[in-house]
N, CA, C and O of each residue as an XYZ file, in Angstrom:
800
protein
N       0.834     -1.197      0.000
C       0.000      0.000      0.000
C       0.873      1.254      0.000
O       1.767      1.280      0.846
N       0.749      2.270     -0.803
C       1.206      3.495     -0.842
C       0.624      4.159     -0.042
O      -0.604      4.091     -0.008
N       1.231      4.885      0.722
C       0.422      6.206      1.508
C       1.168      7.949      1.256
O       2.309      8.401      1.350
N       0.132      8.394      0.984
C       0.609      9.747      0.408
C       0.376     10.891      1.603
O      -0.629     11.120      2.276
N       1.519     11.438      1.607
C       1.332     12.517      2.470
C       1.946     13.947      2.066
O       3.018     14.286      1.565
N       0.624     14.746      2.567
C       0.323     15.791      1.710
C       0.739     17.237      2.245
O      -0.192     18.020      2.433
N       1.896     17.628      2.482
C       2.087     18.347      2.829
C       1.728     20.116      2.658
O       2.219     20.910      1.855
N       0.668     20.360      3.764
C       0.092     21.820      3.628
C       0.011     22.469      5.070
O      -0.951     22.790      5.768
N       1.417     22.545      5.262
C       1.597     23.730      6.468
C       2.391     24.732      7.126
O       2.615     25.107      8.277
N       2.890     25.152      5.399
C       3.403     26.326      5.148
C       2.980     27.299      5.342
O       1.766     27.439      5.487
N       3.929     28.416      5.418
C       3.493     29.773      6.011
C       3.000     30.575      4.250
O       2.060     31.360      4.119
N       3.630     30.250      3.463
C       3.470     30.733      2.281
C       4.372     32.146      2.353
O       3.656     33.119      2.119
N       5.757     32.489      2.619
C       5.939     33.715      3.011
C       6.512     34.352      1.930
O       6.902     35.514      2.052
N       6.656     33.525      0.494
C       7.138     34.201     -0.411
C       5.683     34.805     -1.157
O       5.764     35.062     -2.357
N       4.606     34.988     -0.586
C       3.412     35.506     -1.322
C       2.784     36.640     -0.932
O       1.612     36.798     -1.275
N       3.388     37.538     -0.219
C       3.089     38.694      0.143
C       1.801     38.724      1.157
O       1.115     39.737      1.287
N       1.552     37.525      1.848
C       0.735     37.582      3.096
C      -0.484     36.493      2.966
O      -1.309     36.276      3.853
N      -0.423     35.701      1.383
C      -1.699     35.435      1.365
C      -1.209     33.796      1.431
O      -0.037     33.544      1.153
N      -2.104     32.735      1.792
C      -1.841     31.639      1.899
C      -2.190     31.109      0.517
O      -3.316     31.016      0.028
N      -0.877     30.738     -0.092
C      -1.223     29.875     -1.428
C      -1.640     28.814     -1.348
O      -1.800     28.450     -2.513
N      -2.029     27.793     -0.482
C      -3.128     26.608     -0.687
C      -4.476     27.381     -0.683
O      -5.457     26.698     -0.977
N      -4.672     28.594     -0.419
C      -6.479     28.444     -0.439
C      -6.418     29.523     -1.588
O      -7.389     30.279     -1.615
N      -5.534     29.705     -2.454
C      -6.038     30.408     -3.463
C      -7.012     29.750     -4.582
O      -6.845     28.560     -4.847
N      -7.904     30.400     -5.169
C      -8.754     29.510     -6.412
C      -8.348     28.888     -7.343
O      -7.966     29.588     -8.280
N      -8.278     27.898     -7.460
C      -7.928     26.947     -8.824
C      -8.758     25.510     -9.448
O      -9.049     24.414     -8.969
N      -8.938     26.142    -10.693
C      -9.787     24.797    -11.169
C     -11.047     24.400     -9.968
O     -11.345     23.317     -9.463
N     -11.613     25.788     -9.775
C     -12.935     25.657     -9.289
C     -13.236     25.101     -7.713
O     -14.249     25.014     -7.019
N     -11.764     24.765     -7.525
C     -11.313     24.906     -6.052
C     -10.364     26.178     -5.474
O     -10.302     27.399     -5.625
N      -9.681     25.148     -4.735
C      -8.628     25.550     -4.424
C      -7.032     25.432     -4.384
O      -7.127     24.213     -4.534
N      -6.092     25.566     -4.337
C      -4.879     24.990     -4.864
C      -4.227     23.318     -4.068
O      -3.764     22.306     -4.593
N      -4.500     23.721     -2.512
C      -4.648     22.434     -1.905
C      -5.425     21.780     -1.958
O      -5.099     20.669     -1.541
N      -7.114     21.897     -2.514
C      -8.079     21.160     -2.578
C      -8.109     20.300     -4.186
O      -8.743     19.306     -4.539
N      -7.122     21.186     -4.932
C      -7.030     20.481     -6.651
C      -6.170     19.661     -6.138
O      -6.423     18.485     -6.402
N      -4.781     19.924     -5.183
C      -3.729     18.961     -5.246
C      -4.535     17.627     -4.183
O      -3.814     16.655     -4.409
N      -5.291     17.311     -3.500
C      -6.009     16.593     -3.064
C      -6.593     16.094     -3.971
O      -6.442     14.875     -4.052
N      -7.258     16.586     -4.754
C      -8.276     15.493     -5.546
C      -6.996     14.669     -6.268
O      -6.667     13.524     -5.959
N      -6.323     15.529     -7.331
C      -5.121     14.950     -8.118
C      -4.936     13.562     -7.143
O      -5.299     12.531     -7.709
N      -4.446     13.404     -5.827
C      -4.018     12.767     -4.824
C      -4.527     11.546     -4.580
O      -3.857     10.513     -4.554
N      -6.064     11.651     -4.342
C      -6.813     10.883     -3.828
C      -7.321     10.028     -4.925
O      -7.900      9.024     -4.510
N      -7.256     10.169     -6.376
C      -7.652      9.722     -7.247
C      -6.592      8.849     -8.196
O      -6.846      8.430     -9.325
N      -5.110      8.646     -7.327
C      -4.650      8.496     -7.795
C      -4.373      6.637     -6.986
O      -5.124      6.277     -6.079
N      -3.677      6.062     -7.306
C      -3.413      4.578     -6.765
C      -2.988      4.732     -5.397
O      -1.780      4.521     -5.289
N      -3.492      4.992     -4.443
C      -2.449      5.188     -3.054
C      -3.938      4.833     -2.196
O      -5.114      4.960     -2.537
N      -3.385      4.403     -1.110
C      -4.325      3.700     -0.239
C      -4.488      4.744      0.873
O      -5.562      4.716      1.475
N      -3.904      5.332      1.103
C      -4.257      6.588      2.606
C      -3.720      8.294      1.607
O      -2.890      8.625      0.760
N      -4.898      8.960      2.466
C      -4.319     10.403      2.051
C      -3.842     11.134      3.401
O      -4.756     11.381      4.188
N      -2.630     11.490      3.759
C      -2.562     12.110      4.822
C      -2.328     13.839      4.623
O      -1.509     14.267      3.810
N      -2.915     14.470      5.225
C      -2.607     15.999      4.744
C      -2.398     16.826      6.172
O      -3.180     17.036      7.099
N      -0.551     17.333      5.883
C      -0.381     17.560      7.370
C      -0.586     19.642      7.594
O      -0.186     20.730      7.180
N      -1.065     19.291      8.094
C      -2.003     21.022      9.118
C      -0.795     21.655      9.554
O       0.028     20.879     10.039
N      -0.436     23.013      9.499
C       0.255     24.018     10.276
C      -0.104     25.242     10.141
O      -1.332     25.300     10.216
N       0.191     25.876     10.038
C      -0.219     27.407      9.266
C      -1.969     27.204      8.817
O      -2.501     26.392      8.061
N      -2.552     28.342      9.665
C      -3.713     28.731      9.365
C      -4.808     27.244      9.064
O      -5.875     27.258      8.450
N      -4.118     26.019      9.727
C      -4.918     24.926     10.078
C      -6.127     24.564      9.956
O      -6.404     23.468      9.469
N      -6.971     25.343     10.339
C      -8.397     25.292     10.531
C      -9.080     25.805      9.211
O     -10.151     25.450      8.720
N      -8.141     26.769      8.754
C      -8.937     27.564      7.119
C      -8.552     26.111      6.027
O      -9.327     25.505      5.287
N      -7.286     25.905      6.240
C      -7.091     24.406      5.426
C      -7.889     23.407      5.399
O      -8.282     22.933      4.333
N      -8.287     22.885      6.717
C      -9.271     22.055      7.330
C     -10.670     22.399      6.677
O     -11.326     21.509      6.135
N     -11.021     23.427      6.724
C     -12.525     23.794      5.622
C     -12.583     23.696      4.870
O     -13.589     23.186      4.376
N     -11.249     24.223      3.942
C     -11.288     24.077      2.397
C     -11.082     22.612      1.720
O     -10.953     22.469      0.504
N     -11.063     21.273      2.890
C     -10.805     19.858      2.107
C     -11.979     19.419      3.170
O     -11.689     18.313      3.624
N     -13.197     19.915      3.711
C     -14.173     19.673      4.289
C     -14.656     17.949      3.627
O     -14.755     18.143      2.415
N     -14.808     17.232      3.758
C     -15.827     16.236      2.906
C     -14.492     15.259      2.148
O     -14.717     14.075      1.899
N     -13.494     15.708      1.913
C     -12.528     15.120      1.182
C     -11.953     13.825      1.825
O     -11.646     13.979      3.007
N     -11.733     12.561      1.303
C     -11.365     11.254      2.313
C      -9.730     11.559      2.229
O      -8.818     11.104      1.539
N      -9.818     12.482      3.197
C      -7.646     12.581      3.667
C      -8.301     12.051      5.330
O      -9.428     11.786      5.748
N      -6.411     12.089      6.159
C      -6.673     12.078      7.095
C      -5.838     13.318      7.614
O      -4.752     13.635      7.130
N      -6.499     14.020      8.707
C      -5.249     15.364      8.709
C      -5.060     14.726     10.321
O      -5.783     14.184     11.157
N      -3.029     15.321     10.143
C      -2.384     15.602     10.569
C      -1.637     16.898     11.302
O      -0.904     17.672     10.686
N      -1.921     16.995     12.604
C      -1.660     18.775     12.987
C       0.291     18.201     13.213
O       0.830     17.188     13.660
N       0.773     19.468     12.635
C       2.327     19.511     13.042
C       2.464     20.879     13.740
O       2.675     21.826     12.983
N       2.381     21.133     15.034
C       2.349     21.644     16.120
C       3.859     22.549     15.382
O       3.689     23.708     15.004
N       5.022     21.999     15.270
C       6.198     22.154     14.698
C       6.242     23.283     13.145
O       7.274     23.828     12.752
N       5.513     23.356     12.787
C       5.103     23.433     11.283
C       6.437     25.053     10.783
O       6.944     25.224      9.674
N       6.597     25.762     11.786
C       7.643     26.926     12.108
C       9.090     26.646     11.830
O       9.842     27.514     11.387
N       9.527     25.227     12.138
C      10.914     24.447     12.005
C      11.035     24.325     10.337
O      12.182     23.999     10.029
N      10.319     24.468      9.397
C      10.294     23.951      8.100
C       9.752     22.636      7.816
O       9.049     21.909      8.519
N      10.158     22.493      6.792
C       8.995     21.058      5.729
C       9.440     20.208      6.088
O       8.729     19.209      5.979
N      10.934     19.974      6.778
C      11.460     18.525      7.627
C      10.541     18.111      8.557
O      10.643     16.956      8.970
N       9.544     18.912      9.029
C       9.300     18.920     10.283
C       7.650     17.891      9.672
O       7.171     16.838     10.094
N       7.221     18.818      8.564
C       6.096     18.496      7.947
C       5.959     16.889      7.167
O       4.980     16.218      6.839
N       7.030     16.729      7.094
C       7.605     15.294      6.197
C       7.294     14.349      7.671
O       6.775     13.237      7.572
N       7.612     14.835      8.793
C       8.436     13.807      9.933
C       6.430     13.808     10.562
O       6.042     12.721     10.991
N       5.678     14.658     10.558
C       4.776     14.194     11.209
C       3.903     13.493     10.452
O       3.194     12.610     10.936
N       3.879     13.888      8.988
C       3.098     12.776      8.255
C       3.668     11.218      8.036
O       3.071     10.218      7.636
N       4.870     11.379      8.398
C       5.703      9.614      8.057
C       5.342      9.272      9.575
O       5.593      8.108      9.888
N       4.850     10.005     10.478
C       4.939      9.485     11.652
C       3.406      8.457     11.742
O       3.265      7.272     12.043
N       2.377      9.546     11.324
C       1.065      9.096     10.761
C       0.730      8.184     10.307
O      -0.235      7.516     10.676
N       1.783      7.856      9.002
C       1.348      6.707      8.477
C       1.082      5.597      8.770
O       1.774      5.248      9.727
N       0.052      4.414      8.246
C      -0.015      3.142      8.659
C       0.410      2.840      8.764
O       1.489      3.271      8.359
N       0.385      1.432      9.559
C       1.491      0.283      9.799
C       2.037     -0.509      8.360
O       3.084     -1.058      8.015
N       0.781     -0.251      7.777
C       0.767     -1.969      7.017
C       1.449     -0.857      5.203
O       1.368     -1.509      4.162
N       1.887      0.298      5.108
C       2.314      0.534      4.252
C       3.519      0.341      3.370
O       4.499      0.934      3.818
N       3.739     -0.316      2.243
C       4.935     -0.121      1.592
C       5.853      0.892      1.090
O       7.073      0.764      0.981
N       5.075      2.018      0.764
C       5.900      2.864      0.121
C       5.019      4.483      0.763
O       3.820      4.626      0.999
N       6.096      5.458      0.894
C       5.446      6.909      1.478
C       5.818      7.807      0.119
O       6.874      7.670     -0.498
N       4.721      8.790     -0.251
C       5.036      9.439     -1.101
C       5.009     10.729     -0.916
O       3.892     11.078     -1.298
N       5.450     11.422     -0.639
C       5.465     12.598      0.159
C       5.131     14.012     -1.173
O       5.988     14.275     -2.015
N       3.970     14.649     -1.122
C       3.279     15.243     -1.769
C       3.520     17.057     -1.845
O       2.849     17.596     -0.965
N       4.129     17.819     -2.492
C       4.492     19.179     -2.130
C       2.566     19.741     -3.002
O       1.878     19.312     -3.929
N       2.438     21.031     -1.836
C       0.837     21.077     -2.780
C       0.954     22.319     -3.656
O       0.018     23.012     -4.056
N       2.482     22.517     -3.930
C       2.695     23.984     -5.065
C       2.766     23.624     -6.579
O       2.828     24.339     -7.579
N       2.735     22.199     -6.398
C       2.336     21.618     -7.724
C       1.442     21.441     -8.510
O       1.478     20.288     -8.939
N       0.283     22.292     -9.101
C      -0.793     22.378     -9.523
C      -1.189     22.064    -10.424
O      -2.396     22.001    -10.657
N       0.061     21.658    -11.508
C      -0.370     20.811    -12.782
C      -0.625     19.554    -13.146
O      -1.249     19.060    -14.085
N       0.294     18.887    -11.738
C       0.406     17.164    -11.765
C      -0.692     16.430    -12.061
O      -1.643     16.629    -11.306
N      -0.823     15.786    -12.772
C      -2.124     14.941    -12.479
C      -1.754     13.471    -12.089
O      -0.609     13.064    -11.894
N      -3.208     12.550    -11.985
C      -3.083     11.670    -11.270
C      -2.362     10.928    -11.865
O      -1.485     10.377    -11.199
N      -2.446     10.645    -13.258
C      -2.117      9.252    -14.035
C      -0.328      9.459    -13.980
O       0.473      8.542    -14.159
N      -0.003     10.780    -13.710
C       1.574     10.787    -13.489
C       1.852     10.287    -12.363
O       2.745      9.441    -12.402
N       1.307     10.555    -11.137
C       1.324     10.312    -10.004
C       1.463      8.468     -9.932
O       2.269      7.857     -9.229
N       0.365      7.814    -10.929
C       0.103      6.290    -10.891
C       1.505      5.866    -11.681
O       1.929      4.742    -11.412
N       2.406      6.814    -12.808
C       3.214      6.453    -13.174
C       4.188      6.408    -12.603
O       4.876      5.585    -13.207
N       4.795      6.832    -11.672
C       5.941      7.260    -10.020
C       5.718      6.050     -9.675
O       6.654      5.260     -9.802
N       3.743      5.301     -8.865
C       3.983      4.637     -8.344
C       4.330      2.934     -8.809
O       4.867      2.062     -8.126
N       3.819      2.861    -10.180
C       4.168      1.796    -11.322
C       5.461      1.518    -10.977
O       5.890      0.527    -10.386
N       5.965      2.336    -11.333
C       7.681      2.413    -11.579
C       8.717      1.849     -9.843
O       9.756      1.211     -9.675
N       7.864      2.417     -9.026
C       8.420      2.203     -7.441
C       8.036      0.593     -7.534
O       8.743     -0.384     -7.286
N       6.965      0.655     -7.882
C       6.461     -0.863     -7.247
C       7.272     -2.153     -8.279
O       7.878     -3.176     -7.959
N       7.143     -1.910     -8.808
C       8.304     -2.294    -10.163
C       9.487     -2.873     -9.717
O       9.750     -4.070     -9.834
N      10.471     -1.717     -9.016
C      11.903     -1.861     -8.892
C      11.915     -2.641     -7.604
O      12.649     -3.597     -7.351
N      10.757     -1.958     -6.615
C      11.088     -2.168     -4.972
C      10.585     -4.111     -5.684
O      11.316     -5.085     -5.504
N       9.842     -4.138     -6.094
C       9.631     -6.131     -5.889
C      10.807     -6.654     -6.367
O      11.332     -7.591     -5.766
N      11.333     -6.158     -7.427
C      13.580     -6.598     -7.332
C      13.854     -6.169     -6.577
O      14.863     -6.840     -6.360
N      13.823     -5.414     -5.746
C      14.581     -4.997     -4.616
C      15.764     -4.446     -5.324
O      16.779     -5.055     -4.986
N      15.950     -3.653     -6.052
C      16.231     -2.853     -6.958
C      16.468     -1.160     -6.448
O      17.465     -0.442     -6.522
N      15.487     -0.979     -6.066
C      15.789      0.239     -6.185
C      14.218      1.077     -5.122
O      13.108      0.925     -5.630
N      14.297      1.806     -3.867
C      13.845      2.230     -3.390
C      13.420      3.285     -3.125
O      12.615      3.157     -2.204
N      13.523      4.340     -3.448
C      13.713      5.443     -3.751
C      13.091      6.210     -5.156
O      13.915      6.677     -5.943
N      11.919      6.309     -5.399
C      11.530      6.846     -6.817
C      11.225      8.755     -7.077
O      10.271      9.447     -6.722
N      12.353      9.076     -7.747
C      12.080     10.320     -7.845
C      11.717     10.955     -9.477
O      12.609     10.819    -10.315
N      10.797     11.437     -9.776
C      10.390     11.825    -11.368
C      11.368     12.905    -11.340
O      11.915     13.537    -10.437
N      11.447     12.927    -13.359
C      12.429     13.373    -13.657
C      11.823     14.074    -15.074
O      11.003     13.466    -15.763
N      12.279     15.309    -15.403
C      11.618     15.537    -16.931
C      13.003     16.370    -17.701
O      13.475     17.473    -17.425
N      13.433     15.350    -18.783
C      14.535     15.999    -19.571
C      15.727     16.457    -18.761
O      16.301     17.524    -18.981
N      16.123     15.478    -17.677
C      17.227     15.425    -16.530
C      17.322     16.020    -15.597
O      18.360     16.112    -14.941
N      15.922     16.720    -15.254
C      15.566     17.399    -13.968
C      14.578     16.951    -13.096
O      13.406     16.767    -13.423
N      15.203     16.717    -11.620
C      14.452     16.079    -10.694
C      13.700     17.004    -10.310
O      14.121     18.140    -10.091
N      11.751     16.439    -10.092
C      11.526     16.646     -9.418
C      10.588     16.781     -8.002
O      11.206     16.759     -6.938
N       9.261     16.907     -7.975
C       8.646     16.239     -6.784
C       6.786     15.332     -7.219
O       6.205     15.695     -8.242
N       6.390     14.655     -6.650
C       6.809     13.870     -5.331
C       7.751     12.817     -5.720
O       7.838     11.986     -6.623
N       8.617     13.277     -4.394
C       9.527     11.575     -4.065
C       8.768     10.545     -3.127
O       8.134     10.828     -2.111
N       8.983      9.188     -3.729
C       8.225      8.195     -2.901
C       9.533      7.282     -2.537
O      10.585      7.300     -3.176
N       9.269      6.499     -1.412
C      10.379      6.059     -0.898
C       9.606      5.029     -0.147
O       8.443      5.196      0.220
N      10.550      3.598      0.130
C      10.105      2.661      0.846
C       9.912      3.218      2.452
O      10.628      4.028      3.040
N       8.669      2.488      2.970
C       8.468      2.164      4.355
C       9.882      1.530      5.290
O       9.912      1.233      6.484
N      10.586      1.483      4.636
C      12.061      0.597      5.300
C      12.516      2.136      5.828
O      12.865      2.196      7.007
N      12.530      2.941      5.320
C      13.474      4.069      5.553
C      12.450      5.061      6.775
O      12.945      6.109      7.190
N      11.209      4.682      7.215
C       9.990      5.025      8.014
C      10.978      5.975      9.164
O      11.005      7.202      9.250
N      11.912      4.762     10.154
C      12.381      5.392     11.128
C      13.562      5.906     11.129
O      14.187      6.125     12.167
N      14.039      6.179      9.840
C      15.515      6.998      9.517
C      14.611      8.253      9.232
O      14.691      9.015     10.195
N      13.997      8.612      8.509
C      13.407      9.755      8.330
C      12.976     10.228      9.250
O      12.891     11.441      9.058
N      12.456      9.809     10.692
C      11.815     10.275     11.761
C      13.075     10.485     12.426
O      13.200     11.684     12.677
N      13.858      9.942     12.733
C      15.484     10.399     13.548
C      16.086     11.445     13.004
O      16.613     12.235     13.788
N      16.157     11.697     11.661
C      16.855     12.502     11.382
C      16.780     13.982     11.711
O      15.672     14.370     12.082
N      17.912     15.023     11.632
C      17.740     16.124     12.103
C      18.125     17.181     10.971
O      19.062     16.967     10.202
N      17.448     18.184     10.923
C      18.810     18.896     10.492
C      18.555     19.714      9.090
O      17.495     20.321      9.244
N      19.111     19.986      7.743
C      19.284     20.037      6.512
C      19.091     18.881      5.883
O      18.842     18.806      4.680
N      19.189     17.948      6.627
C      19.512     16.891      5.979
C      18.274     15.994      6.529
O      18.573     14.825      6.768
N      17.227     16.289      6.710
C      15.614     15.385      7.192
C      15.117     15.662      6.080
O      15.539     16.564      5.356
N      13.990     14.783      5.768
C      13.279     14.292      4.610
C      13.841     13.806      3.353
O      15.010     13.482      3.143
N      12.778     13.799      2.484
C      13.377     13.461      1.507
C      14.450     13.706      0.296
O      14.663     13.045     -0.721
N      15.114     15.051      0.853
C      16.362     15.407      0.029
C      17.646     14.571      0.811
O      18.657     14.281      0.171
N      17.503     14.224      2.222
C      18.517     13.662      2.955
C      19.002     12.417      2.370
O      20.164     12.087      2.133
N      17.639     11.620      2.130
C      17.364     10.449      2.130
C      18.288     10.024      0.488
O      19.261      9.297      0.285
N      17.322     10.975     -0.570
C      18.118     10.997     -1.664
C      19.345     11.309     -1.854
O      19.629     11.209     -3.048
N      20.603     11.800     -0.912
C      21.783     12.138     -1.111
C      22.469     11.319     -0.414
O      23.693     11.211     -0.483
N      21.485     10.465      0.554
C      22.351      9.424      1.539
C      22.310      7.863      0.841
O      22.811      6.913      1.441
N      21.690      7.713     -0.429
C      21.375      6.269     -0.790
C      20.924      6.505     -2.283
O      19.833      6.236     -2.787
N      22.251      7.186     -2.976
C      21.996      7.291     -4.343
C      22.012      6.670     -5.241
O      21.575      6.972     -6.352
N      22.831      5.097     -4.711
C      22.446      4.043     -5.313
C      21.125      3.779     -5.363
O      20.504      3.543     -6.399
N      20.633      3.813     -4.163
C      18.780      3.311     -4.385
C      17.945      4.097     -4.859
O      16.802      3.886     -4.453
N      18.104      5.220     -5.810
C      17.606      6.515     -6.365
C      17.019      5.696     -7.964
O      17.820      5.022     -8.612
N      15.723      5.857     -8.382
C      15.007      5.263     -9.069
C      14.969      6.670    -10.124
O      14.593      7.538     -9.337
N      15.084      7.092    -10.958
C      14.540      8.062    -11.840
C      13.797      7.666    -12.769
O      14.042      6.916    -13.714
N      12.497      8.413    -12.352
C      10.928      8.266    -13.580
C      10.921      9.187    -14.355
O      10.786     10.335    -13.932
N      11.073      8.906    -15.754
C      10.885     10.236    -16.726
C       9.483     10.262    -16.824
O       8.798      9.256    -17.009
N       9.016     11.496    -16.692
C       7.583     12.290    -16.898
C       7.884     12.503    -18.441
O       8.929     12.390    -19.083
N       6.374     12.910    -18.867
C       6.492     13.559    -20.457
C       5.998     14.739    -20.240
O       5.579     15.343    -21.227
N       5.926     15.253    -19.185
C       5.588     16.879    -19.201
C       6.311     17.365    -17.873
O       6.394     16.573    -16.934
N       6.806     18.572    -17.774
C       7.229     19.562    -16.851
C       6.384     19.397    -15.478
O       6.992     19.782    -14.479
N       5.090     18.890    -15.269
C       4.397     19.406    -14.589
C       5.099     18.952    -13.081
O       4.618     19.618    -12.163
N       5.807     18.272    -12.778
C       6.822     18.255    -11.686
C       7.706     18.773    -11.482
O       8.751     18.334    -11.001
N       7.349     20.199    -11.936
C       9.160     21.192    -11.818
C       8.213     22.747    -11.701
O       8.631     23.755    -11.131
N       6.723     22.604    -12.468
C       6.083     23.729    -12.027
C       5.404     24.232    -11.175
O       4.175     24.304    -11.170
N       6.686     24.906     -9.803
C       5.806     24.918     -8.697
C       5.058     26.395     -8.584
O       4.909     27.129     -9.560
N       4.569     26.746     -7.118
C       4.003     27.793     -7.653
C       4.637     28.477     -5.904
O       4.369     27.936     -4.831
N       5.519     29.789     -6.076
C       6.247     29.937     -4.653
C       5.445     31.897     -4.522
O       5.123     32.405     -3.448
N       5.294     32.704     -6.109
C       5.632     34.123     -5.850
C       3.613     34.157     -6.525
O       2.872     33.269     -6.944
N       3.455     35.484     -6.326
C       2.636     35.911     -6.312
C       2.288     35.847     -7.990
O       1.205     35.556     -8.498
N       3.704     36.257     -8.756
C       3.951     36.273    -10.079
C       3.964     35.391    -10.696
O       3.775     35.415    -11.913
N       4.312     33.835     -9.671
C       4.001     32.070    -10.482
C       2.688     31.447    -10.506
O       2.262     30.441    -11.074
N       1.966     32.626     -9.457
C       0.289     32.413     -9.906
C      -0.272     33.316    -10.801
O      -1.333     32.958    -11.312
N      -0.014     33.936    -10.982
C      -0.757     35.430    -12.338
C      -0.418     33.973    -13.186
O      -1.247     33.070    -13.294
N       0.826     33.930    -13.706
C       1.330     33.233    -14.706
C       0.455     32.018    -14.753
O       0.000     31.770    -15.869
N       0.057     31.050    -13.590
C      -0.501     29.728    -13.489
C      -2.314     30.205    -14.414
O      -2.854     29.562    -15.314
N      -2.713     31.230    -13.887
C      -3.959     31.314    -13.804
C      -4.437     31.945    -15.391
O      -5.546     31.876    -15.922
N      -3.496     32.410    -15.774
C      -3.371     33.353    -17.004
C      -2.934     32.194    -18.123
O      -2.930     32.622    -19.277
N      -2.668     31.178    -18.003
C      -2.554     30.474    -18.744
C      -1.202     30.380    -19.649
O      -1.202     29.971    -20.810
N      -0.437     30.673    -19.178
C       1.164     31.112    -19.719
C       2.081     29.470    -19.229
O       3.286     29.347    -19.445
């Protein structure tokens, strides 16, 4: 079983005050599109971890089958956000896919292609670690075996989550070529949403 965890509990501070998960998109919202994308995709749990403005997040995925996660921590950075959703996760999971929600183009069937490809290598025992890639650029979600559950929770530092993980076991680094960008187009400035929404 895959379990996806959805990280939304950022401060958003490169946006001039406004929280980019609850901005409008595709008739939602930006965390509520990256949820559906999510939930519709092959993964058996949705976890979506809470920090920043918590409760407005919490409304805007009202009805949605996630499970939320509060990270009390959410101030320390996205290590912190990675470590309470891997903490969350089920017992009985194989693989964690850890979900950034500034990604607004991804869709699911890419998402099912990450996890094809993981499930693939991890039954050779091959290769653990699946990170998409488009025209030799990495980039998110990384999914990674349940083996690595309590190294990711110990870890401290620059070096927690899933960039640690990928620089500490680059042999076990899986690269999925995507056929579109949409894993490299995140959305951080006020100016990468005009652009998102404007159709550029």
């Amino acid at each position: 079983m895959i379990s996806a965890v959805v990280l939304a509990a950022g401060m958003s501070k490169r946006m001039g005050g406004e929280n980019k998960l609850l901005l409008p998109f595709r008739g939602t919202t930006l965390i509520g599109n990256m949820v559906d994308v999510v939930t519709r995709a092959e993964v058996g749990e949705t976890l979506v971890v809470l920090g920043h403005e918590s409760e407005r997040v919490r409304a805007a995925l009202l009805g949605k089958p996630v499970t939320f996660v509060e990270n009390r921590d959410y101030a320390e950075g996205m290590g912190s956000s990675v470590q309470a959703g891997v903490r969350a996760v089920a017992p009985g999971a194989t693989g964690i896919m850890i979900c950034l929600t500034d990604l607004p183009l991804i869709e699911s069937a890419e998402l099912d292609r990450l996890i094809g490809a993981f499930e693939a290598a991890a039954a050779g025992d091959e290769k653990s670690i699946a990170v998409p890639c488009h025209l030799g650029q990495r980039g998110n979600p990384v999914l990674f075996s349940a083996r690595y559950r309590e190294e990711v929770l110990s870890t401290r530092g620059p070096v927690a989550g899933c960039r640690g993980l990928v620089k500490r076991y680059p042999d076990r680094v899986l690269e999925v070529e995507m056929m579109t960008d949409h894993i490299l187009r995140d959305i951080d400035t006020v100016e990468d949403y005009r652009r998102l929404v404007g159709g550029a």
